[in-house]
C-alpha positions as CSV (number, residue, x, y, z in Angstrom):
1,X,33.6,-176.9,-59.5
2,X,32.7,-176.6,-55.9
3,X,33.1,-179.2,-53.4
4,X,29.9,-179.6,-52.3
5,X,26.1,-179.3,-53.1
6,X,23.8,-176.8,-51.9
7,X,20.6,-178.5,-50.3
8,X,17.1,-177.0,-49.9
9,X,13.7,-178.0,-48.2
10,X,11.1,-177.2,-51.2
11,X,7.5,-177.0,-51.0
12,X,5.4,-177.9,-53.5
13,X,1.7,-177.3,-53.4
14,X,-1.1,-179.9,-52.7
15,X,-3.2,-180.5,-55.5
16,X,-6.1,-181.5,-52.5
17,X,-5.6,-180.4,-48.9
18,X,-6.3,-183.7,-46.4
19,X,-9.6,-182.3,-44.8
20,X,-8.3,-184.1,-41.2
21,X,-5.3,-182.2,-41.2
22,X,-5.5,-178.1,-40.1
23,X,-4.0,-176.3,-43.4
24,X,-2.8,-175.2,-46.1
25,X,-0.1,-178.1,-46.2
26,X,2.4,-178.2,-48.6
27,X,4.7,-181.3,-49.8
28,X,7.8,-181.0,-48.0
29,X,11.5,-182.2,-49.6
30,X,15.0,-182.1,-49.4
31,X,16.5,-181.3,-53.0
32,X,20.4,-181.4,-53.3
33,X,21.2,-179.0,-56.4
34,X,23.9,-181.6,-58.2
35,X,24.2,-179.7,-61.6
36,X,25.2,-175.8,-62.7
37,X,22.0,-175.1,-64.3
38,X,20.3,-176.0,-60.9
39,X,18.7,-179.0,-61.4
40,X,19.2,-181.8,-58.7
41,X,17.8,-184.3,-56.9
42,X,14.6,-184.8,-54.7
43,X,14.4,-187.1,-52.2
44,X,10.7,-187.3,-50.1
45,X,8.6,-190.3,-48.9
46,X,5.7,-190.2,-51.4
47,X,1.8,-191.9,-51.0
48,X,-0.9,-191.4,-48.6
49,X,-1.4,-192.3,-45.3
50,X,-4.4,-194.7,-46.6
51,X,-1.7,-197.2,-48.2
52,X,1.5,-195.5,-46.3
53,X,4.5,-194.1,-47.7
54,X,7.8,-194.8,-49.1
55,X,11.0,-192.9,-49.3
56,X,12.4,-192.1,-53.4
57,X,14.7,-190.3,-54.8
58,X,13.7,-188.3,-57.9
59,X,15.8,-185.9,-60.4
60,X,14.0,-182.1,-60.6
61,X,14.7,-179.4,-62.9
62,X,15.5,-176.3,-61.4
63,X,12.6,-176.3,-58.5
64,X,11.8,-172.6,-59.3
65,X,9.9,-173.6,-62.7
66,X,8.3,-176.9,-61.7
67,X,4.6,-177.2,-61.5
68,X,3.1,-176.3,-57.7
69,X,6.8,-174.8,-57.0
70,X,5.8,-172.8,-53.5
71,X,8.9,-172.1,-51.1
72,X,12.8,-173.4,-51.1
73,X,14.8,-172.8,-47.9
74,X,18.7,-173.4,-47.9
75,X,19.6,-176.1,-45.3
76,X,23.1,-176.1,-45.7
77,X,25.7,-177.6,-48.0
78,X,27.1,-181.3,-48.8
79,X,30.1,-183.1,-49.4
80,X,30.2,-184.1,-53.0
81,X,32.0,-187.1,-51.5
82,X,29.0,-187.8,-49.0
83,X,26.9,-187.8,-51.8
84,X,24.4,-189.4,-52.9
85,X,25.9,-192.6,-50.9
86,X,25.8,-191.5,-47.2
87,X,22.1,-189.5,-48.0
88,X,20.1,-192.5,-49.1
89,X,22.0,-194.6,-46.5
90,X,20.5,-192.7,-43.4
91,X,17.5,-191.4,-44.8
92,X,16.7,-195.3,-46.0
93,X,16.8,-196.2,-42.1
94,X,14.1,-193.4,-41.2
95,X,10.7,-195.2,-41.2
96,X,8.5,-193.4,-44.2
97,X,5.1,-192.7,-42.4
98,X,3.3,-195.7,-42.0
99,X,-0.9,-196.1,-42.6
100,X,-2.8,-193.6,-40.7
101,X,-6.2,-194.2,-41.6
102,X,-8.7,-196.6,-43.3
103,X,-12.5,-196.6,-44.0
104,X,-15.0,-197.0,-41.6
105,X,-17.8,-198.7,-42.4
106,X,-20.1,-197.5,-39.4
107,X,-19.3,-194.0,-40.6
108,X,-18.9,-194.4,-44.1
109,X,-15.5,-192.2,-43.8
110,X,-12.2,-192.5,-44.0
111,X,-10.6,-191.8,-40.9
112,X,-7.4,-191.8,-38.8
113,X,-7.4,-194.7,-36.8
114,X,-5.5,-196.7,-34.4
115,X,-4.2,-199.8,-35.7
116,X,-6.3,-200.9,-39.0
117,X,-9.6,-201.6,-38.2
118,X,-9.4,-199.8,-34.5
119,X,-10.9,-195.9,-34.7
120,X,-11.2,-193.8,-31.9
121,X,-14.3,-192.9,-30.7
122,X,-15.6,-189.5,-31.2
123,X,-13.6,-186.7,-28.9
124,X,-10.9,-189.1,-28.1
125,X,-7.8,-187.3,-28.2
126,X,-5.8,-187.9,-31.3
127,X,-1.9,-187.9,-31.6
128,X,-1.1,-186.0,-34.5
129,X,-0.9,-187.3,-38.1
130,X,2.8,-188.6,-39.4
131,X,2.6,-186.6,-43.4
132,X,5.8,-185.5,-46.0
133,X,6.4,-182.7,-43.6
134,X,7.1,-184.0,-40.3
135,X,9.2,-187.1,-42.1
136,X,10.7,-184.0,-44.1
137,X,11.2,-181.2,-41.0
138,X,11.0,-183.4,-38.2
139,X,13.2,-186.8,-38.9
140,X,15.2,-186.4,-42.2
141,X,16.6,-182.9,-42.1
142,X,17.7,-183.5,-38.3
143,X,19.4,-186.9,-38.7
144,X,21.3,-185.7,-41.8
145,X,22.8,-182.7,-39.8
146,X,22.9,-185.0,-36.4
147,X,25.7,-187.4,-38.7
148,X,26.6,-183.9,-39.8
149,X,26.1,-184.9,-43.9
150,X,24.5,-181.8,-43.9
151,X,26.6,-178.8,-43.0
152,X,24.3,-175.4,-42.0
């Protein structure tokens, strides 16, 4: 038995691409392959940026042969004894993307706005949209390598 898991960043396809955001995107987690027949655990923030998100943890058969399987990069390895303790802790303290966008009844769209209620005007620059795969690539992957859970 080895002393520590593999973990991958999976993608999983979209079953409808967000028509604001340039694509194809693809649901973005970390899966930490606990068990010999390569099965594991997912962890990803889940929802929409209409209602906002929420960070889970989820047990996955072998990623390969679930539905909308797309991609799996290794990341690295990790301690069986960091696990699954030390993981939630520090991804629990990363903010899951918060909501984005509402409706907008002058438009009759829903749209990305600034605080609810608040929508930019048209051509007003935008910052760019907080999804599954910037929390993913951008804030979980690098904090769990930064407290160096994660081993490349």
């Amino acid at each position: 038995m080895s002393a520590s898991y593999r973990t991958y960043r999976l993608e999983y396809e979209l079953e409808v691409q967000d028509p604001d955001v340039p694509g194809p995107r693809f649901h973005n987690v970390i899966f930490v392959e606990t068990n010999a027949d390569g099965s594991g655990q997912i962890h990803h923030v889940t929802g929409d940026l209409v209602t906002g998100m929420i960070y889970q943890v989820r047990s996955e058969t072998r990623p390969e042969v679930s539905e909308g399987f797309h991609r799996k990069y290794l990341i690295g390895t990790i301690s069986r004894s960091d696990y699954p303790d030390k993981v939630d802790e520090i991804l629990k303290k990363i903010p899951a993307p918060p909501v984005q966008k509402s409706f907008n009844l002058a438009t009759m769209r829903t749209e990305q706005h600034k605080s609810p209620g608040v929508f930019y005007a048209p051509g007003e620059p935008r910052p760019p949209m907080i999804k599954c795969t910037e929390w993913t690539i951008d804030q979980a992957i690098p904090a769990l390598l930064e407290k160096e859970v994660i081993q490349p």
